[in-house]
N, C-alpha and C positions, 0 to 999 in steps of 0.2 A: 168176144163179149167185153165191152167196156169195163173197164175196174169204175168200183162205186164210188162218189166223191163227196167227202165229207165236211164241214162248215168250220169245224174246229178240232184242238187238238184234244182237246177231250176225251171226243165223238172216237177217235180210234183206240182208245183205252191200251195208250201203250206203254202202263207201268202197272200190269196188273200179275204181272211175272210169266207169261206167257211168253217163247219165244219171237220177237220184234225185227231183229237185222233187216227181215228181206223189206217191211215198211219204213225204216228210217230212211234205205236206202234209195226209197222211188216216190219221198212225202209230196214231189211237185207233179206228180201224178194223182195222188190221191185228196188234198188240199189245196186250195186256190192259192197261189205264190205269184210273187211279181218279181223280178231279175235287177237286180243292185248293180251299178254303174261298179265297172272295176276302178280300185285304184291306179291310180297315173303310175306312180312306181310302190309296186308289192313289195311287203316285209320279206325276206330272206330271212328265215331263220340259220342262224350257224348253226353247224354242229361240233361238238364237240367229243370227247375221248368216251366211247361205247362202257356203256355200265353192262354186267352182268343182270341179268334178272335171275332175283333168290327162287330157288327152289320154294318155298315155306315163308309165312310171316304168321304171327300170333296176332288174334284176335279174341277181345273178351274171356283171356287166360286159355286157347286154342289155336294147337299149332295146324293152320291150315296150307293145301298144298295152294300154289298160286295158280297151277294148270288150271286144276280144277275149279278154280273159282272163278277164273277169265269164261273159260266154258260153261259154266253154269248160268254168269251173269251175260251171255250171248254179248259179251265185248267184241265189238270188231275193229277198235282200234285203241293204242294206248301208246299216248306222247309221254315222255318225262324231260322235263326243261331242267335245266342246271344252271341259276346263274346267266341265264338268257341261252343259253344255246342247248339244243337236244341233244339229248346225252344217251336215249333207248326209245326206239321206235317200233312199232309191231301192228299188222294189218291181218285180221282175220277175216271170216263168214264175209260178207260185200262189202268189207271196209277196205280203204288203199288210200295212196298217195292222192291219186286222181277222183276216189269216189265221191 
């Protein structure tokens, strides 16, 4: 059966906290797209010396776990630049290098 296709981003009400990954990951299935000319020569991002990711950060005077917050919020991917170069990279649920 065809997946259903939808006009706009709206239409797929994908911030309504419901979990989303597996639709972000296949929106040129689900919404009309057209394919952007790559650049002649692509950015390389450097990288640069690996940060630890904190266990915990506080929020609104609440020490939250970060696991759990990545998981809650269906993150399936999370860059941190430093200064121009990636410094902590992490690919979960259908996110990746290549997705």
């Amino acid at each position: 059966m065809p997946e259903p296709r939808w006009r706009s981003l709206g239409e797929l009400d994908l911030f309504t906290g419901a979990p989303q990954h597996e639709r972000f990951s296949r929106l040129q299935r689900l919404l009309p797209t057209s394919e952007l000319t790559p650049a002649a020569r692509p950015y390389t991002w450097p990288h640069g010396a690996s940060l630890s990711f904190p266990e915990t950060f506080a929020f609104d005077g609440t020490e939250l776990s970060c696991e759990e917050f990545l998981t809650d919020t269906d993150t399936a991917a999370l860059l941190v630049p430093v200064d121009g170069a990636i410094r902590y990279e992490r690919y979960t649920l259908t996110g990746g290098v290549d997705a």
